[in-house]
VEXBA-483359 format. One line per field, with one value per residue: residue number from 1; chain; x, y, z of N, C-alpha, C in turn. Coordinates in nm, 2 decimals, m for minus. Example, Ala and Ser with C-alpha at 12.3 -4.5 7.8 and 13.67 -1.06 7.14 Angstrom:
resi	1,2 .
chain	A,A .
n_X	1.32,1.28 .
n_Y	m0.57,m0.22 .
n_Z	0.78,0.71 .
ca_X	1.23,1.37 .
ca_Y	m0.45,m0.11 .
ca_Z	0.78,0.71 .
c_X	1.32,1.29 .
c_Y	m0.33,0.00 .
c_Z	0.78,0.79 .
END
This chain:
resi	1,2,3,4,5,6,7,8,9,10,11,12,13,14,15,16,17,18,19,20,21,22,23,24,25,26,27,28,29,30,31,32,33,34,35,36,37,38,39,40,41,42,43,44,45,46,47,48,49,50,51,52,53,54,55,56,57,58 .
chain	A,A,A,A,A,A,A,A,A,A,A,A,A,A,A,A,A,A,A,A,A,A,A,A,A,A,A,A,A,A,A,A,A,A,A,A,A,A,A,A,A,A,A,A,A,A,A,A,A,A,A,A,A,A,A,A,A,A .
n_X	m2.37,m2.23,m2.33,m2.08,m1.98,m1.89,m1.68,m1.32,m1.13,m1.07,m0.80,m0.67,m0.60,m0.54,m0.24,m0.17,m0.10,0.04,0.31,0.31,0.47,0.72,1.05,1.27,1.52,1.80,1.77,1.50,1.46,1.54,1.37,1.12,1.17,1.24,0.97,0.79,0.94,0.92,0.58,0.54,0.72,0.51,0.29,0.36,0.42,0.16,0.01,0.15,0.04,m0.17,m0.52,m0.62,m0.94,m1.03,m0.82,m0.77,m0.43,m0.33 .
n_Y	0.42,0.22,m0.14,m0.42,m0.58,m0.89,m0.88,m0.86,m0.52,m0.34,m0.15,m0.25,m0.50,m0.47,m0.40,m0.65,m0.78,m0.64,m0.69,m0.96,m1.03,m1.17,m1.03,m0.99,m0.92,m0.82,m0.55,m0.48,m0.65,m0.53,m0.24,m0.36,m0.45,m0.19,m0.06,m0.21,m0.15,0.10,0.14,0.00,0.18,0.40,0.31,0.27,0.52,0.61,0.52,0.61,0.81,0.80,0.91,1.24,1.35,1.55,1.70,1.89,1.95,2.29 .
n_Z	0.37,0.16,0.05,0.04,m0.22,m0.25,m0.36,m0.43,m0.31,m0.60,m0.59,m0.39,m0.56,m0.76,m0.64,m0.50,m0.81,m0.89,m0.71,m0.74,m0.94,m1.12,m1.15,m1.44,m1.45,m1.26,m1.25,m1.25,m1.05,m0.80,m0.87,m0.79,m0.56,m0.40,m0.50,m0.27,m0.07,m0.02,m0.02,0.24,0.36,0.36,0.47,0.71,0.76,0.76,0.96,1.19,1.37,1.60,1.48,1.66,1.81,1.94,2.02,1.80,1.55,1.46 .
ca_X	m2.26,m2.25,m2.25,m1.96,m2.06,m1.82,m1.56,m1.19,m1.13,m1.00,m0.71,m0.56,m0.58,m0.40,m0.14,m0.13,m0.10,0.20,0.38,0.38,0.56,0.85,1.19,1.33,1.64,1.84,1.76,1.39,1.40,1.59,1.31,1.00,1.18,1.20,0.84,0.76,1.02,0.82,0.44,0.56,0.71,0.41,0.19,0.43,0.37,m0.02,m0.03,0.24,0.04,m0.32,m0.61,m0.73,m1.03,m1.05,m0.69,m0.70,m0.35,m0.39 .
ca_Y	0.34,0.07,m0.30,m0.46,m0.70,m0.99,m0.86,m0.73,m0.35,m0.31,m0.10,m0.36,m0.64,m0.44,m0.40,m0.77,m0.81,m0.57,m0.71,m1.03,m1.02,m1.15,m0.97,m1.07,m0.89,m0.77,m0.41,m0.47,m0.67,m0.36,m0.14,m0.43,m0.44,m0.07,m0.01,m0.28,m0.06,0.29,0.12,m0.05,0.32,0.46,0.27,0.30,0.69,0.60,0.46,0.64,0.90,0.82,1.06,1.27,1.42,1.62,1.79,1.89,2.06,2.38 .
ca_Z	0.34,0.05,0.06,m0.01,m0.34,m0.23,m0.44,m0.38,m0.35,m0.72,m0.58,m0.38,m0.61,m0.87,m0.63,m0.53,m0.90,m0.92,m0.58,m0.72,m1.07,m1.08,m1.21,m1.51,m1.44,m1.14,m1.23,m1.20,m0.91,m0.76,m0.85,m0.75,m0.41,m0.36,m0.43,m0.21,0.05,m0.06,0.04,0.34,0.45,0.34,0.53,0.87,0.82,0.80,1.11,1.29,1.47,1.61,1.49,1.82,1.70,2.05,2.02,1.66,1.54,1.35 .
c_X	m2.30,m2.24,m2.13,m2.01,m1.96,m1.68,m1.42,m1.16,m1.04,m0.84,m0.62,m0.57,m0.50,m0.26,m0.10,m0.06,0.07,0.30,0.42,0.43,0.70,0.94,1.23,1.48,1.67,1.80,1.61,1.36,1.43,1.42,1.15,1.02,1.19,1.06,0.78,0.83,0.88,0.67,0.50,0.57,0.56,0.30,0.18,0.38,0.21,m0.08,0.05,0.18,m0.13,m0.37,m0.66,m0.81,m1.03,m0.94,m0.69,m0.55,m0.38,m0.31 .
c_Y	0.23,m0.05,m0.33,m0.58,m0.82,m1.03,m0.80,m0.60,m0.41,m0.23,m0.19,m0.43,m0.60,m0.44,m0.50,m0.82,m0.77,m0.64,m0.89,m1.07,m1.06,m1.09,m1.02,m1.04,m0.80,m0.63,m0.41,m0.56,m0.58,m0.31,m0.23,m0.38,m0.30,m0.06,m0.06,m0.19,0.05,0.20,0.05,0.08,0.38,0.44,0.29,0.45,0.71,0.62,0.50,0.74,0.85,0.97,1.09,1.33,1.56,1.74,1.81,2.03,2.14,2.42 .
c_Z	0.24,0.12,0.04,m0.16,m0.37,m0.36,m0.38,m0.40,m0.48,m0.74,m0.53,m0.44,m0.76,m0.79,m0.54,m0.67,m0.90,m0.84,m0.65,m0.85,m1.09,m1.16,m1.31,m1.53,m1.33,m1.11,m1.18,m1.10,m0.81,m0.73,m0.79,m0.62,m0.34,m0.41,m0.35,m0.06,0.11,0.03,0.15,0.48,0.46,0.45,0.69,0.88,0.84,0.89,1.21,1.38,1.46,1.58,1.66,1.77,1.81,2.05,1.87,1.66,1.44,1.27 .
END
């Protein structure tokens, strides 16, 4: 396993970057707030089912 080199993962800090932009017009705050929806779900289906390592399904 690596160190960590007291930096932020590069993936999340783009997408701090993106999240916090603001709108300049209704249509793109629309689509801000739906990707902000989309990764939210995303994340719920992440974590919606513990791994069992013992019961794998086939």
């Amino acid at each position: 396993m690596t160190k960590a080199k007291g930096t932020a993962d590069k993936n999340l800090s783009n997408v701090v970057e993106t999240l916090e932009t603001e709108a300049v017009n209704s249509h793109q705050a629309q689509q801000l707030q739906q990707d902000k929806n989309d990764r939210r779900h995303q994340d719920a289906l992440n974590h919606d089912q513990p791994t069992d390592l013992e019961h794998q399904r086939s």
